[in-house]
N, C-alpha and C positions, 0 to 999 in steps of 0.2 A: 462050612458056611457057603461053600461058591463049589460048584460042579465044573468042571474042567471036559470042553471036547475041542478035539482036534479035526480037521476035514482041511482037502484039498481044496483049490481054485483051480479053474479052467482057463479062464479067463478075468486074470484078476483088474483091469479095466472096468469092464462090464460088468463084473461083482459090485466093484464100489459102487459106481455108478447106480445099482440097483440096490444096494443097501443103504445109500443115504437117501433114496426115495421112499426106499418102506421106512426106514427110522420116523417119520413126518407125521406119523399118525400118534405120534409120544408126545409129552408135554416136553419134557424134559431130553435135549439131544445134546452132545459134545462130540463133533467129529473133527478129529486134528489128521493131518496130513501131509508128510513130506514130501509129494510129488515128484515120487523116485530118486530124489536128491539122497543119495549113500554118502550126507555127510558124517565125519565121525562122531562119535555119540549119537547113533540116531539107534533107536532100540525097533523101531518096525518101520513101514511104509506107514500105515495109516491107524488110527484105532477109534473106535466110536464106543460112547456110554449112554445110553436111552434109562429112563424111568427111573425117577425116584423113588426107592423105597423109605430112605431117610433124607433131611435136607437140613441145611441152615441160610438162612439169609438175615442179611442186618444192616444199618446204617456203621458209619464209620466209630458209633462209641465202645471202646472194649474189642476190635474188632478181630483183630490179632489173638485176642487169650481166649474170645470166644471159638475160633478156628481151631486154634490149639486145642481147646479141651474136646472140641466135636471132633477134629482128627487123631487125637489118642481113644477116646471112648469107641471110636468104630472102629478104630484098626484094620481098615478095609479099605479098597479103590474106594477116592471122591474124587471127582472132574469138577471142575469151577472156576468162577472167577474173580479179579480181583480191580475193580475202579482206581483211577487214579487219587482220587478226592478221601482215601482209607492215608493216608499222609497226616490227614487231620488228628488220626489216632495215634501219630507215632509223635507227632512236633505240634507245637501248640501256632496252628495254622488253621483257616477258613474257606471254605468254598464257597463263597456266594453271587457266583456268575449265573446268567442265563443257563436254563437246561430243558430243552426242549424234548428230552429222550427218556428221563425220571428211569434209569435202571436200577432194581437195590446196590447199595454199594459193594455187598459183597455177597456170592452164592456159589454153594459148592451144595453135591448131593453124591449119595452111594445110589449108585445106577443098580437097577436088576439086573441088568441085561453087558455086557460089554464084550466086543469084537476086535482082535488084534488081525491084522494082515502084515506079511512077510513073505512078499515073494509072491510065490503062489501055495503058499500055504496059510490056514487060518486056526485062530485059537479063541475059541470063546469060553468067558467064566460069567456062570450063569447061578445067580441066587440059589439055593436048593427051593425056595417059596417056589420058581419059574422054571425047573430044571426041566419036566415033562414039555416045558414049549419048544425047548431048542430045536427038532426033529423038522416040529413044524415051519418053527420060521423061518429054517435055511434053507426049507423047498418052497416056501412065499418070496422069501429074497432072489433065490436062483430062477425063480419062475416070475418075477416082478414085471408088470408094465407099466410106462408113468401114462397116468389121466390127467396130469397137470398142464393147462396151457399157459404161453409166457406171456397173460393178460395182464396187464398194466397201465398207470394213467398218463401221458406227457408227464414225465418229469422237468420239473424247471430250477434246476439251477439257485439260488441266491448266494450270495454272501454275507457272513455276516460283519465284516468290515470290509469297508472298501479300499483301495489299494492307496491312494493317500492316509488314508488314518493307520495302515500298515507301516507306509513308511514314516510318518511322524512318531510310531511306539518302538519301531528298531530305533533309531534314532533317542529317542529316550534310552532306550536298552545299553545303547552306545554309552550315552552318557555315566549309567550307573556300571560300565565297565572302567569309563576312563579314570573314573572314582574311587575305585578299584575294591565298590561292595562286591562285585563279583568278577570271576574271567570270561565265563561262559555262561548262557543259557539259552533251553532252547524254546525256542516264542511259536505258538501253534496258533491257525484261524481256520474257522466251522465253514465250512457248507454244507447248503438243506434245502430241503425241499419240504413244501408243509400240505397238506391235502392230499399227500397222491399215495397210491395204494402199490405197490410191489410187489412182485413176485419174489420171497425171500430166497430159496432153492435155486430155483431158475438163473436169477442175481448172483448168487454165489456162484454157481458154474460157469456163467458168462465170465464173472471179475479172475476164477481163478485158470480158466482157458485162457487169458490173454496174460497172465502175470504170474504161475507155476515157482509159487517161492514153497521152503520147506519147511513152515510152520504156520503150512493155512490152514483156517479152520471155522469152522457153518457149529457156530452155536446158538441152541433154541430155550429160553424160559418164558413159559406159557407166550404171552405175546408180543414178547423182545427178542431180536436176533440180532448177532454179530455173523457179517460174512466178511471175510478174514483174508487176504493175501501177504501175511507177513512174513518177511525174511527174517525176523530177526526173534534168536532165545538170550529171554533173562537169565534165567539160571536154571540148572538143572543138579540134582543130587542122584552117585551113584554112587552105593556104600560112605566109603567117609570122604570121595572126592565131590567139589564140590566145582563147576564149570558156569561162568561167565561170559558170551559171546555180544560186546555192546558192537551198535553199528554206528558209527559216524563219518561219513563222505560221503557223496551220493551224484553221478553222471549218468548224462541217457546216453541211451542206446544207439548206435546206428545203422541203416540198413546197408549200408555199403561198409564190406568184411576190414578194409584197409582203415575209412574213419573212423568204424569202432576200435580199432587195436590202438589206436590214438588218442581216443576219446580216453580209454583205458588206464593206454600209459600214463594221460596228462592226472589223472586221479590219482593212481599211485606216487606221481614226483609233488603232487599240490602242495606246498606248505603248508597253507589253513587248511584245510581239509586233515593232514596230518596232525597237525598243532592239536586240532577236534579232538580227533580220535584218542593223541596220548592226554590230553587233561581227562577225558574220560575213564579212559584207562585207569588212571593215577586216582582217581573219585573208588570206582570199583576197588583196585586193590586195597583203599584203606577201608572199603565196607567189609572185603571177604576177610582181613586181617581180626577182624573184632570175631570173627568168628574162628580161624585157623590156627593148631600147630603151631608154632614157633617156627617161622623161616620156613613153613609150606609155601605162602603165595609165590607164584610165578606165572611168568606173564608166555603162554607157548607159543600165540603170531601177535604180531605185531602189525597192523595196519594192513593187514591181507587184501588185496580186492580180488572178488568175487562178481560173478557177471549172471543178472538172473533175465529173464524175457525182456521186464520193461527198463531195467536201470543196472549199472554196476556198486556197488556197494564196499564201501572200505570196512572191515569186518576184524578185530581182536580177538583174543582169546585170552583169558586170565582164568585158572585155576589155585583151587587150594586144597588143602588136606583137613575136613573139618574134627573138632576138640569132641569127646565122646559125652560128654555132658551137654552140649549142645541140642534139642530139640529140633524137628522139619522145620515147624512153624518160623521156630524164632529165624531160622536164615532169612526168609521173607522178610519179619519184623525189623532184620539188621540191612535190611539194603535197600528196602521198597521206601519210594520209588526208584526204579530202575534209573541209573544215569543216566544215560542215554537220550531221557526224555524229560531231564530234570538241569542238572546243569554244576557247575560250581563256582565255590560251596553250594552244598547243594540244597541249604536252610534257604538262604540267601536268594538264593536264584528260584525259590518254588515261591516266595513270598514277591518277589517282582512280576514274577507269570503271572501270578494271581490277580496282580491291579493291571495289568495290562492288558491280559487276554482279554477276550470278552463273552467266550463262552464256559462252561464250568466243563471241564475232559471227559467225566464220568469212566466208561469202560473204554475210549481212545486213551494210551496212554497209561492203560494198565496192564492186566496179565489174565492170561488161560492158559490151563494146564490141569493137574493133576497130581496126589498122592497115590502112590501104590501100597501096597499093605505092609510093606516093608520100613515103609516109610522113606523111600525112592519119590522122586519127585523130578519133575519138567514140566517149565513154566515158557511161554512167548511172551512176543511185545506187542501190542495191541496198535498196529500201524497199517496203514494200506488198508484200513477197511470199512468199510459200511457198515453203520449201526442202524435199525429199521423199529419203530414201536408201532406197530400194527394198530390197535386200538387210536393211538392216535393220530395215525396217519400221518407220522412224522421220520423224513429220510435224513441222515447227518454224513458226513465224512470231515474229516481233520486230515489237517495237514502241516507239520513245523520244519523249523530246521535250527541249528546252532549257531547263534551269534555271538561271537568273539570279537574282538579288536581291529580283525580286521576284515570285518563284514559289510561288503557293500548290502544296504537297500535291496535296487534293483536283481543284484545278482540272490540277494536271498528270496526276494519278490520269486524270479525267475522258477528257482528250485524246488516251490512250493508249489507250483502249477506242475513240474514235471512227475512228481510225486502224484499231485491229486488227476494225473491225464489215467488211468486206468481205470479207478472209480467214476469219474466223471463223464469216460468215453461206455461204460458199464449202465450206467444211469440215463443217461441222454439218448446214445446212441450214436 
């Protein structure tokens, strides 16, 4: 079904670089990216999927067994993605917030074309319909010039709540903690820009030059893109292991070496910030349990931090050993939404976002990734990034964070801007 060729990199930089410029001429692109981060489980540097030969896209009914059945009938690499508002399909829940971005809910496609890099070696598997282009396109990519200039309109900024009605819904939020509907959840607000035109490419390279995490990623359906600076993977399946890495803490950075190592420690000793991380934790391991073995789950870091350009990050690990009767799909069906971005209970907590927020999450807040033919899978978290719908002229970014018991307002206020400064400084200037 798929032609297999290997070739070297000279300069694997300037490969990428010149390979995600030619991909642009495709309807269809998934380019994921660890940004030389040799974290464990990391199976390449970079991999891109161009050109649908098959596809599925749907709203959130059946969404899940439609995935399933279109990921066993092709038995082949799909790249795709998955909306936060697919929750609807799994819990009897509603999305009817604002939505200024209209992405399908869910889209996955078998690429013709797809490129693996490692190192400075590369591996592409190529449809046998495409096999005869290969030759050519790796001397169009190695020979590439970009014609794209970084044309763009003033972006401006809005919000869509303003910083008292923020604090008046934590505040509520509080309340249905101290009530004890929930422990945790985590409360997200939009900004946008509406009229202005972007350079989507360009956008991405600028957001991921300044913020180099290891699960960024420049995806294109016809004319909607996600450009991606995320740190953080939902889950990942390798044979029957199955890998969970949620992120909750979150400190900036500093330019002076001594306050950063400070700034550091103080994230690692935080209570709340820690408290975060194990209820989450604690949500994840009883998701992957529905799925695992008997006395698989295990939890291998605990509260790690990890230090990326713009912010340090408190980072878990929870693994399992998946049941062989288990299907790919259904692991998604058993955990999405990711904690991390949802809360606990995590019913509970999606159903209070819902009346709170004010925008509907769409594809912030959900997942890109991919099945391999094996039925191997790696999915991210849909954070740090700019959504863009070209046709409409419409710029988004989101930004949240975990409210627990002992959440100041102001200090959540705070850590919402430190998150959206990379997007924001990307956008503006």
């Amino acid at each position: 079904m798929r032609k297999t060729f290997s070739f070297n990199i000279e300069h694997p930089s300037d490969f990428k670089n010149n390979l995600l410029g030619w991909a642009q001429q495709f309807d269809q692109v998934v380019w994921l990216d660890s940004n030389d981060y040799h974290l464990k489980y990391q199976d390449y540097d970079s991999i891109i999927a161009i050109d649908a030969m098959t596809c599925i896209q749907t709203d959130h009914e059946e969404a899940f067994e439609k995935l399933k059945e279109y990921q066993a009938i092709t038995s082949d690499w799909i790249f795709g993605y998955l909306t936060y508002d697919l929750k609807n399909d799994l819990e009897a829940l509603q999305s009817q917030n604002f939505d200024g971005l209209h992405f399908p809910e869910l889209f996955f496609f078998q690429p013709k074309k797809i490129i693996l890099i490692k190192g400075n070696k590369g591996t592409a598997y190529y449809l046998n319909m495409v096999d005869d282009e290969f030759t050519e396109d790796l001397a169009q990519i190695n020979n590439y010039v970009s014609i794209d200039e970084d044309r763009r309109d003033q972006v401006k900024i809005s919000l869509r709540m303003t910083k008292d009605a923020y604090f008046e819904k934590v505040n509520d939020m509080l309340r249905h903690i101290q009530r004890g509907d929930i422990y945790e959840a985590n409360f997200c607000q939009e900004f946008y820009a509406e009229n202005t035109y972007i350079n989507p490419l360009e956008t991405y390279k600028k957001l991921n030059q300044i913020s180099k995490t290891p699960f960024a990623t420049f995806l294109k359906v016809d004319d909607k893109y996600l450009l991606s600076a995320s740190p953080e993977r939902y889950i990942k399946k390798i044979g029957e292991e199955l890998i969970s890495q949620p992120i909750k803490g979150t400190a900036k950075r500093s330019t002076d070496t001594k306050e950063d190592q400070e700034l550091k420690l103080r994230l690692e000793t935080d209570e709340k910030e820690r408290s975060e991380n194990i209820m989450i934790v604690d949500l994840v391991r009883n998701d992957l349990s529905k799925l695992a073995s008997k006395g698989s789950v295990e939890v291998k870091e605990l509260c790690k931090v990890y230090t990326f350009q713009q912010v340090h990050q408190m980072i878990s690990t929870v693994s399992a050993k998946i049941r062989p009767e288990i299907k790919p799909v259904d692991v998604l069906a058993a955990t999405f939404p990711m904690g991390s971005m949802t809360g606990a209970p995590k019913i509970s907590a999606m159903k209070i976002i819902e009346e709170l927020e004010e925008s509907k999450r769409g594809l912030y807040s959900g997942s890109v990734g991919y099945f391999s033919p094996e039925g191997n899978f790696d999915f991210n978290v849909v954070i740090r990034s700019i959504l863009y719908n070209a046709s409409l002229k419409y710029v988004s970014y989101s930004v949240g964070g975990a409210i627990t018991a002992k959440s100041d307002p102001l200090n959540e206020y705070e850590e919402c801007l430190i998150k959206a400064k990379a997007m924001r400084t990307v956008l503006e200037g």
